[in-house]
C-alpha positions in Angstrom: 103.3 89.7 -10.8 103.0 87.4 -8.1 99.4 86.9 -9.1 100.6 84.8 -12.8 101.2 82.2 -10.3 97.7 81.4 -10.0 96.6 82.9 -13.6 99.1 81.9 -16.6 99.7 78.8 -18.6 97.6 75.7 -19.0 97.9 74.1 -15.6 96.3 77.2 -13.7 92.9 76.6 -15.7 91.2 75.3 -12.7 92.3 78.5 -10.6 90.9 80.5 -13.6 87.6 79.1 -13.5 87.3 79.9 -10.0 88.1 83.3 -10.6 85.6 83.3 -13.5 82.8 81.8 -10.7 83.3 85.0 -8.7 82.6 87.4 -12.0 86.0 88.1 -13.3 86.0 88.3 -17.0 89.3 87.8 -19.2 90.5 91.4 -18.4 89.8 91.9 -15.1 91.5 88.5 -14.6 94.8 89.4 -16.5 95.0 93.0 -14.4 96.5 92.6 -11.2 94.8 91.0 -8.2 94.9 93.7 -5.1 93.8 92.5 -1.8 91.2 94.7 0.1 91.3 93.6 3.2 89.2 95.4 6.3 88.2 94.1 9.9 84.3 94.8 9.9 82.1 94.2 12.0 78.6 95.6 13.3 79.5 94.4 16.9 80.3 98.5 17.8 81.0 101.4 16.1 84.8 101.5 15.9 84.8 99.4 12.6 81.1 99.7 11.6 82.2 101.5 8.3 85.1 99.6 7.1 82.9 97.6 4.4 81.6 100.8 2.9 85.0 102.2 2.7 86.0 98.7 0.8 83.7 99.9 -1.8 85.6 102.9 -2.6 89.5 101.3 -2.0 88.2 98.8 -5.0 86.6 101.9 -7.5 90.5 102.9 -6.6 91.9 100.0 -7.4 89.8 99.6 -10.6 90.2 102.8 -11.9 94.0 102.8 -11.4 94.2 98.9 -13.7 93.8 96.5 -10.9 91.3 93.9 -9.6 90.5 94.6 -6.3 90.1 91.2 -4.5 88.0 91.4 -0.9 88.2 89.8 2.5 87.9 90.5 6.1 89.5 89.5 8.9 88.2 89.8 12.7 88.1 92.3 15.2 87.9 92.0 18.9 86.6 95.3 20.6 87.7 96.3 23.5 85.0 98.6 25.3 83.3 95.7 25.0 85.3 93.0 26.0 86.8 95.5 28.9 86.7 93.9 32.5 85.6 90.7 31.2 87.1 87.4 30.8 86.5 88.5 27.0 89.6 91.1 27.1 91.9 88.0 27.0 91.0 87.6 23.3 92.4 91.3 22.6 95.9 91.4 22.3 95.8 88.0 21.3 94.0 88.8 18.3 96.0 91.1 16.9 98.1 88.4 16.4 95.5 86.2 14.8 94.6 89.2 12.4 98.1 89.0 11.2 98.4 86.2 10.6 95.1 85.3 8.8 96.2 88.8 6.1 99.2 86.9 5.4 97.7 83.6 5.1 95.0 85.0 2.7 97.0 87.5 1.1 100.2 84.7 0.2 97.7 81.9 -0.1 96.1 83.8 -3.1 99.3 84.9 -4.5 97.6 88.1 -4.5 100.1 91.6 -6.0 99.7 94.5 -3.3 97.1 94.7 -0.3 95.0 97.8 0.8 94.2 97.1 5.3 90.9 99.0 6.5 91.7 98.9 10.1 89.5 100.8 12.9 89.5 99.5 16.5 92.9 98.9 18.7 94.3 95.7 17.3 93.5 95.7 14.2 95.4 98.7 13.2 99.0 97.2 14.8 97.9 93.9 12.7 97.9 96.3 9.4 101.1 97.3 10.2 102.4 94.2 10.9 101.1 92.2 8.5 102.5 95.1 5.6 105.7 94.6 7.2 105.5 90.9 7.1 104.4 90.1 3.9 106.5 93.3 2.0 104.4 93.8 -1.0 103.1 97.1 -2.2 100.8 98.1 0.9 98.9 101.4 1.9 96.8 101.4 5.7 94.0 103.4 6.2 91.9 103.8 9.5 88.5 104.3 9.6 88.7 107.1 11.7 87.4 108.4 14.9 84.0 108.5 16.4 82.6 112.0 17.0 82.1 112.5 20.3 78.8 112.5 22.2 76.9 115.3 23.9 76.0 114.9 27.7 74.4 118.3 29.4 76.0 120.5 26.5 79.9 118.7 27.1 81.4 116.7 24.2 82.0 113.2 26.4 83.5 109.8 25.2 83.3 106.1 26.1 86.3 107.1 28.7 83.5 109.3 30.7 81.5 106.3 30.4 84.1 104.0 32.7 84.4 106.9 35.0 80.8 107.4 35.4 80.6 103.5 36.7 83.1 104.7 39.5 81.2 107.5 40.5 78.0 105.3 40.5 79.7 102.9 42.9 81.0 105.4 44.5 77.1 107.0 45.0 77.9 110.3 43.5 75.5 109.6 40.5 72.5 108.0 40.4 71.2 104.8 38.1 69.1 107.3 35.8 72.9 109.7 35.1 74.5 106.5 34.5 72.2 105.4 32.0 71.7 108.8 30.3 75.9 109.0 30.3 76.0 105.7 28.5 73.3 106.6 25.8 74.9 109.8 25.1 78.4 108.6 24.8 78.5 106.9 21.6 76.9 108.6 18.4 78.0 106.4 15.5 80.6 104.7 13.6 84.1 105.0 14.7 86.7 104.4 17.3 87.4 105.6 20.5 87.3 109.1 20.2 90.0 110.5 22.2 93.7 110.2 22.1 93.5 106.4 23.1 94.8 103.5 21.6 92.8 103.5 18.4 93.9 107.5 17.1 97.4 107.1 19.0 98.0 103.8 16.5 96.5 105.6 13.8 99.0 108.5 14.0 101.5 105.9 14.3 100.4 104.4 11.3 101.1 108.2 9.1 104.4 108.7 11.2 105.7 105.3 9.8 104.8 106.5 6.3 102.4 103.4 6.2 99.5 106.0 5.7 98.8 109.0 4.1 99.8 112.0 6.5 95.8 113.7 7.1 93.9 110.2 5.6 93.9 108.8 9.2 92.4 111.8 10.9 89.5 112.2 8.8 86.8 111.2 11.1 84.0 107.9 10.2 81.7 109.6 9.5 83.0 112.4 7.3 82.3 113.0 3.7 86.0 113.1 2.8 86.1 109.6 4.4 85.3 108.0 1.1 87.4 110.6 -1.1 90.2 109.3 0.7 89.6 105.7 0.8 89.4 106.2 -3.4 92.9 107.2 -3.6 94.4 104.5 -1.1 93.1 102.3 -3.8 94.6 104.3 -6.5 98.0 104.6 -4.5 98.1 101.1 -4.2 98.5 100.5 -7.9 100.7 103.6 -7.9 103.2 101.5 -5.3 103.0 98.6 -7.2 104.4 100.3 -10.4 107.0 101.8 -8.5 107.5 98.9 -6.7 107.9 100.6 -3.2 106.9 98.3 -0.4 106.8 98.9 3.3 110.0 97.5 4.9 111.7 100.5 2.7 109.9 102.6 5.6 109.9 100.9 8.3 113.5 102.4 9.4 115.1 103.1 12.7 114.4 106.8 12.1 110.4 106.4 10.9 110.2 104.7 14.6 111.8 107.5 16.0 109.7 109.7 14.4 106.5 107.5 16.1 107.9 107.3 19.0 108.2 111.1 19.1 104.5 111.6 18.3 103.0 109.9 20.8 105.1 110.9 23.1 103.9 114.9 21.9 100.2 114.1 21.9 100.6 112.0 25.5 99.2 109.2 23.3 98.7 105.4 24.8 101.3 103.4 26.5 99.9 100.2 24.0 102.1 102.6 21.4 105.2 100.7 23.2 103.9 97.4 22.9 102.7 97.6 18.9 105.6 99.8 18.1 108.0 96.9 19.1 105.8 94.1 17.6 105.6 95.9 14.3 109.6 97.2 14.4 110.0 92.6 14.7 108.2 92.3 11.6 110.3 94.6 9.7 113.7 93.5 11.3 114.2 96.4 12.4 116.5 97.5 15.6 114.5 99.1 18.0 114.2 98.4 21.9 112.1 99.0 24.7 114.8 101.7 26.3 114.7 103.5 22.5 111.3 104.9 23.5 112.3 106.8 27.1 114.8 109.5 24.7 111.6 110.0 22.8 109.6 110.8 25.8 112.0 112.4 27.6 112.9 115.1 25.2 109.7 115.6 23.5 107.1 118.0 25.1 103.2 117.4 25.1 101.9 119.9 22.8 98.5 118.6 21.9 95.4 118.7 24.5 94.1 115.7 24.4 91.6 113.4 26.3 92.0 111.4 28.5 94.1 114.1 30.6 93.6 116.5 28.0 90.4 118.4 27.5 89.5 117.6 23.2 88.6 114.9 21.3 90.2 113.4 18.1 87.2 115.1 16.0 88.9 118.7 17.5 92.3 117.2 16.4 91.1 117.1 13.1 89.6 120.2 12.6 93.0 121.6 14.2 95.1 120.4 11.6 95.1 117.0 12.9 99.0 114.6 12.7 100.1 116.8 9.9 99.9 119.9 12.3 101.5 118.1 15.5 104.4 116.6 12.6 104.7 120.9 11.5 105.0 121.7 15.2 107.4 119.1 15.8 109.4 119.5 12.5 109.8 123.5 13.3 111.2 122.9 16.6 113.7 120.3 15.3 112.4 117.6 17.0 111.6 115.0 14.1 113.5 113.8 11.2 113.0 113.4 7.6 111.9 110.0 6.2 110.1 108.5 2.8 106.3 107.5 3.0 104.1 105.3 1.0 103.2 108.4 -1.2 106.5 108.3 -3.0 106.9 111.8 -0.7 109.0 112.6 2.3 107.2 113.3 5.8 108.1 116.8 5.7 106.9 117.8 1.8 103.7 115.5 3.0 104.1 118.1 6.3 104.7 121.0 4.6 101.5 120.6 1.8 99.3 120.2 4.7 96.8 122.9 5.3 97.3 125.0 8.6 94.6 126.4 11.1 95.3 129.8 11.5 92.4 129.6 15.0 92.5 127.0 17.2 94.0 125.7 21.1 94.2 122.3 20.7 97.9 121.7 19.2 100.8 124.0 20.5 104.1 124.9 19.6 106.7 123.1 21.0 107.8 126.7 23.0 104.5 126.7 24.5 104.1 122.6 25.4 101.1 121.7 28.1 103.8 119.6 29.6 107.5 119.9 29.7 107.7 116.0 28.6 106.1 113.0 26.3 103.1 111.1 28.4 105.3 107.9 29.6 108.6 107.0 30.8 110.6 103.5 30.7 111.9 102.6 34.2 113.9 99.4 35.6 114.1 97.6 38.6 114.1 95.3 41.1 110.6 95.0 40.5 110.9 95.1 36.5 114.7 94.1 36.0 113.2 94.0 31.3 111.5 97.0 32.2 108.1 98.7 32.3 106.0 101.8 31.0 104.5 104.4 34.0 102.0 106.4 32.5 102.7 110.4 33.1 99.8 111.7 31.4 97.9 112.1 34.5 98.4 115.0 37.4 100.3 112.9 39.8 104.0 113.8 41.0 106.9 112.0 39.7 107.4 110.3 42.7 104.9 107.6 44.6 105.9 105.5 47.9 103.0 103.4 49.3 102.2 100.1 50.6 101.2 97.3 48.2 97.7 96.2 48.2 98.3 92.5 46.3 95.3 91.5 43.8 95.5 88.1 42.1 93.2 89.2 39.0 91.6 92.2 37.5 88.3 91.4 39.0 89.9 91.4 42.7 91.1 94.7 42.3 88.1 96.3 40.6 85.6 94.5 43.6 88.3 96.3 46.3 88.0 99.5 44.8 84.2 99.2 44.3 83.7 97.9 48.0 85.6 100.9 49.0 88.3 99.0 50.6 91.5 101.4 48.5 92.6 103.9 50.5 94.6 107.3 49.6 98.5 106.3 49.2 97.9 102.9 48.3 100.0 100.8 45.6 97.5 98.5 44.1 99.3 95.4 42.3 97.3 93.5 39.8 99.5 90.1 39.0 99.1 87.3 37.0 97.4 89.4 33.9 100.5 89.2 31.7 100.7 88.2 27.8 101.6 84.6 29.3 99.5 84.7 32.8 96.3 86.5 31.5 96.9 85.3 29.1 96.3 87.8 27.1 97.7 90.7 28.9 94.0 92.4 29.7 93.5 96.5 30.4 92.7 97.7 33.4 90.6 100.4 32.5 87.9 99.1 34.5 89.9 99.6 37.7 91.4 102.8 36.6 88.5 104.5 35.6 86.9 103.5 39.0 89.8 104.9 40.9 88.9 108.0 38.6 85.5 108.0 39.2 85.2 107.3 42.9 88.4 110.9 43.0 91.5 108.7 43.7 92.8 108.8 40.2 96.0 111.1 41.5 96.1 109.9 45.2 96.9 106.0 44.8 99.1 103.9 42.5 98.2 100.8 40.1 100.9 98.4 39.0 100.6 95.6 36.6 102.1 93.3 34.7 99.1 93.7 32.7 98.3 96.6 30.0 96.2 99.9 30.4 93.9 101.1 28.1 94.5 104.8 26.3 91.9 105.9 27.9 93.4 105.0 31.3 94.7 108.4 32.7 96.4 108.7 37.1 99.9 107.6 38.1 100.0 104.3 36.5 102.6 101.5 35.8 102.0 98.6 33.7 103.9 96.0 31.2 106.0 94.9 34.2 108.2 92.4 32.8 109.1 89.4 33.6 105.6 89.1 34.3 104.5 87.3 37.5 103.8 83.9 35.6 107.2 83.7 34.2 109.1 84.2 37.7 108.7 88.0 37.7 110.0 89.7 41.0 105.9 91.2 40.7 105.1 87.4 41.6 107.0 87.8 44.7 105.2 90.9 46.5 103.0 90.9 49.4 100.4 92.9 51.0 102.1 95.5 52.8 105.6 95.4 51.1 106.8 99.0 50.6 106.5 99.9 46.7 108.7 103.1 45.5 108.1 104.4 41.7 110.4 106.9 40.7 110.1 109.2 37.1 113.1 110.9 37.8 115.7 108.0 38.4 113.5 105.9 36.2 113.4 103.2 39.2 110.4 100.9 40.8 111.7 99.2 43.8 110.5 97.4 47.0 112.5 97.3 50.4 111.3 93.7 50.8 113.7 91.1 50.5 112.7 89.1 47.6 115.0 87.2 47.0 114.1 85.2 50.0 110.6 84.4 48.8 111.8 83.0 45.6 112.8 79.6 46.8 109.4 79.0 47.8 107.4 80.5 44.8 105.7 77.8 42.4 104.5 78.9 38.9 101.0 79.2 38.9 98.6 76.9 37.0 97.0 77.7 33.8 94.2 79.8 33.3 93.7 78.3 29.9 94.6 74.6 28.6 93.2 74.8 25.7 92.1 77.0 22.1 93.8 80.1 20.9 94.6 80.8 24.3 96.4 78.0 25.4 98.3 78.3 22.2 99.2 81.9 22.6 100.6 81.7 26.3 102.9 78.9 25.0 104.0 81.1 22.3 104.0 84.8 23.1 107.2 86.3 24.4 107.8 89.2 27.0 106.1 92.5 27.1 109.7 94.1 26.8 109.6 92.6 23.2 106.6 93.5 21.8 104.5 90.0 23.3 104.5 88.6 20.0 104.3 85.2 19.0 107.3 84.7 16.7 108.9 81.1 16.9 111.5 83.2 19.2 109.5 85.0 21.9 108.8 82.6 23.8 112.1 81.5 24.7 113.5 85.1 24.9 110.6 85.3 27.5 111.7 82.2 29.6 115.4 83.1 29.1 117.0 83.8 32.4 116.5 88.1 33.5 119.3 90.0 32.7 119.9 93.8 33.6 119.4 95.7 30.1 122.5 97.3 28.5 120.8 100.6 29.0 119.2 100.6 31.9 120.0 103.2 34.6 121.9 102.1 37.6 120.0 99.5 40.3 122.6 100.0 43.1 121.9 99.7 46.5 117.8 98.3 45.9 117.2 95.4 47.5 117.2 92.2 45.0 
């Protein structure tokens, strides 16, 4: 056990009486040491529960022979932070969560690790930090809010966003906007429709990183803590085995992620932590391995935020398991080992089925025809970028650019009422590197929402949107502006053409003629973890992580991708 390092012979007395200080007597020092490790916090709901949930991991652990060992990490939370100066600190910490598991977890010498995870970044860093560290892991999330009641309608904090647009907008008064925000929110748990937070979750069972059904189990219900029990005793069972996560972390597990989101029109973010956590494993998988997922997977599940249910509704459906038995039936998945020592589709197949309900359908009877997002290429985004499809809009957009230097310029245009039907709305400079931090825009986008432009203008970015973000969409535009990006080179007017079908964003304007006078803009940040990060963090094509190698791949001259549809004939 990696935990004798700090326990056996003479010379680890002093470590043993530090073990003894916390409570450990002789046997439950000898056992092996299991980290707990959760992101709680009582600053919202989405992790509120995480700590009681610890409680019943470790009766798990115990009651399987180990010694649970607990810690927490921290948690950033985004409806809080969102269209703030704050949001900088998202992304950025699920890096920092990362890290600190595997500072704690290797600086203890601890045997095998249980991750409580519940808002958006903190269930990537689970993922990434199992991969990293590759000792006997399980993940659990905390599990979805239930929705709130406004006027009889189940609502979520996406309505809430909305509801700010249509204040500005003057379509509801300050007495609606206040009664929208007190009813949104009931309790512990994350985001409640198919945002970030449940997309990653999935995620997190399609890898085989989770249970298939633990995840989907809301916060708040009583088979919450029944489930947390047996992480804790499937830890142990892992570590006996020895069967660790890289094992699952394969090409095809991706795939098989990649495919889900793409069926429940889950959050473009599903891109970005899908590629981070695919680095930690080493294992091949590219930007341009997502658009086959997309493109040939129908959305079968009816889902906010273009959707009409909640995750709670998901569950009661039949929840991942049923959108894996939909998938699996039509082909459309493969089969691949998970933490429980059983395949995806025995894990599939042993999953109860709801013989009543609308909310998942078969895959010959999808909502839509294809996944929520597509990959397109360039002159604008010669690495790449995500457009967002889970919205009403067409597959094609052609308007004139309306150039916005930060978040907050945008979001004061569209409240001031100065965006106009067919616009292209550019927000630069929010990139991993620029932001930094690579902010949402779900303050702008659920203003355009709100105010009834949501399918009648364009956003791009080189920023991030938020799963709750629904309207015709592009963001992760890389090179991002701050690194020389060909973003950094529009104007206000310039023609901007996005394209689903050909998979192109383009602008007639010659760019390349603006280049020889663009300058690098300063830094937002000089110093602290957000200094540090924008020195470090790589491109948005890769993932925008922070290992020792991003950075350079992100400064590295742009290069057309290997895989990237033809660019002939746009203007460079």
């Amino acid at each position: 056990m990696r935990s004798d390092l700090i326990k056996t012979g003479p010379d680890r007395a002093p470590a043993r009486a530090m073990l003894r200080g916390t409570g450990l007597d002789d046997a439950a020092i000898a056992k092996p040491l299991v980290a707990v490790v959760h992101t709680w916090s009582n600053v919202s709901p989405c992790n509120l529960n995480l700590r009681e949930l610890a409680e019943h991991v470790a009766e798990g652990i115990r009651a399987a022979g180990g010694t649970p060992v607990e810690f927490n990490t921290i948690a950033v939370t985004d409806g809080i932070a969102m269209g703030t100066p704050g949001m900088r600190a998202s992304l950025i910490s699920r890096e920092v969560i990362t890290d600190s598991i595997e500072l704690a977890v290797d600086g203890h010498c601890l045997d095998a690790m249980v991750v409580l995870c519940g808002c958006d970044k903190t269930i990537p860093a689970a993922a990434m930090a199992l991969a990293r560290l590759d000792i006997p892991g399980v993940a659990l999330y905390g599990g979805t809010i239930a929705h709130g009641l406004h006027d009889a309608h189940p609502i979520t904090i996406q309505q809430v966003f909305e509801a700010v647009g249509a204040h500005g907008a003057g379509k509801i008064d300050d007495a609606e906007l206040t009664s929208v925000e007190r009813d949104a929110c009931p309790g512990a748990g994350a985001c409640g429709g198919q945002f970030t937070a449940n997309t990653m979750a999935m995620v997190l069972s399609a890898l085989g990183l989770s249970p298939l059904g633990f995840n989907d189990i809301p916060a708040t219900h009583p088979a919450k803590a029944a489930a947390a029990r047996r992480c804790g005793e499937l830890v142990m069972e892992c570590l006996k085995a020895g069967r660790t996560p890289r094992a699952l972390l394969t090409e095809t597990a991706f795939r098989n992620a990649a495919r889900m989101v793409a069926a429940t029109a889950g959050s473009t973010n599903a891109v970005l932590h899908l590629l981070a956590i695919a680095r930690e494993a080493g294992t091949p998988w590219t930007l341009e391995d997502f658009e086959p997922a997309s493109r040939h997977t129908p959305v079968i599940a009816d889902l906010l935020p273009a959707g009409r249910y909640t995750a709670v509704e998901m569950f009661g459906a039949g929840g991942s398991a049923r959108v894996a038995q939909e998938l699996i039936a039509a082909g459309m998945l493969d089969d691949a080992p998970t933490i429980t020592g059983r395949s995806l589709f025995e894990e599939a197949a042993a999953a109860p089925r709801a013989e009543s309900q609308d909310v998942i359908h078969p895959v010959s009877r999808p909502l839509k025809p294809r996944g929520g997002y597509s990959i397109l290429y360039g002159n604008l985004a010669p690495e790449g970028c995500i457009l967002k499809l889970a919205g009403k809009g067409a597959n094609h957009f052609e308007g004139r650019a309306r150039v916005f230097e930060s978040e907050e310029a945008a979001f004061a245009a569209v409240q001031g009422g100065a965006i106009a039907k067919g616009d292209v709305i550019v927000i630069r400079n929010e990139g991993p590197a620029g932001g930094p931090g690579m902010r949402e825009m779900l303050g702008v986008t659920a203003a355009l929402v709100g105010r009834g432009l949501g399918d009648d203008v364009a956003l791009i970015t080189d920023g991030r949107f938020s799963g709750a973000t629904h309207g015709y969409m592009v963001g992760h535009i890389a090179p991002e502006a701050a690194r020389g990006g060909p973003i950094a080179l529009l104007r206000e007017g310039d023609l901007v053409r996005i394209d689903a079908d050909t998979r192109q964003i383009s602008t007639t304007a010659d760019l390349a003629a603006r280049r020889a006078t663009w300058q690098p803009p300063a830094p937002k940040v000089t110093r602290g973890a957000l200094a540090k990060y924008a020195q470090l963090v790589g491109s948005a094509s890769d993932g925008a992580t922070t290992h020792p190698s991003a950075a350079h791949h992100a400064s590295a001259p742009v290069s057309q991708h290997a895989n990237e549809p033809t660019t002939a004939g746009v203007t460079a």
